[in-house]
C-alpha positions in Angstrom: 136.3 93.4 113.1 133.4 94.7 115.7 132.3 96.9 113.0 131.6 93.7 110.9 129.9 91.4 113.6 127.5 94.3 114.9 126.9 94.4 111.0 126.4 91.2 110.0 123.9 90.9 113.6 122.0 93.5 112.5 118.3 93.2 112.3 118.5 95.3 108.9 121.0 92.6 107.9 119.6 89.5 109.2 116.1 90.6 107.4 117.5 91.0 104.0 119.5 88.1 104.4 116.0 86.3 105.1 114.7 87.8 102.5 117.5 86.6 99.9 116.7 83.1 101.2 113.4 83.4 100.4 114.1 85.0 97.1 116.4 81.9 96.1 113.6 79.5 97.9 111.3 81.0 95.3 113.6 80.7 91.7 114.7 76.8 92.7 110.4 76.3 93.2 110.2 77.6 90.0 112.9 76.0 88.5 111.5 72.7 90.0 108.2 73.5 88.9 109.0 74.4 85.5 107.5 78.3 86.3 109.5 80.8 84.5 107.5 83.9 85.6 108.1 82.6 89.5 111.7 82.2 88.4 112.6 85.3 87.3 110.4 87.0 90.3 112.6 84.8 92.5 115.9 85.9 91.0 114.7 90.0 90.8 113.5 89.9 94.4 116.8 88.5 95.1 118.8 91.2 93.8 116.5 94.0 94.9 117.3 92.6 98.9 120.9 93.5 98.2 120.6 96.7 96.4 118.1 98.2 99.3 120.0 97.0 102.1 123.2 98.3 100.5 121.3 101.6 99.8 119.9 101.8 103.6 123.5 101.6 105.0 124.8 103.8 102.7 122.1 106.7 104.0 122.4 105.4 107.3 126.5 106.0 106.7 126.0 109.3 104.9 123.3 110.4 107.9 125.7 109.8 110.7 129.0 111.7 109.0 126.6 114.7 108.9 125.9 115.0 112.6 129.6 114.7 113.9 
């Protein structure tokens, strides 16, 4: 359970989460707006957060099982 709060407290974490936000600020603009392109930017960027945060703990993971 400490694992998951020093996660989720994480200034990796808390900057993609910001970034999601954003990300889903930008597709309901452009939903409201009627902008498709900023839509679908919106919706990409929000994916993109997740994958590269899930991709920088998995090398962080991976670099600390190599040094013990």
């Amino acid at each position: 359970m400490r694992d998951f709060v020093t996660r989720v407290t994480s200034r990796k974490f808390l900057l993609c989460f910001a970034a999601f936000l954003a990300s889903i600020g930008a597709s309901v603009a452009g939903i409201q707006s009627g902008n498709n392109t900023v839509t679908a930017i919106g919706t990409v960027c929000s994916v993109l957060s997740a994958a590269i945060y899930a991709a920088c703990e998995a090398y962080v993971d991976a670099s600390g099982k190599e040094g013990k």
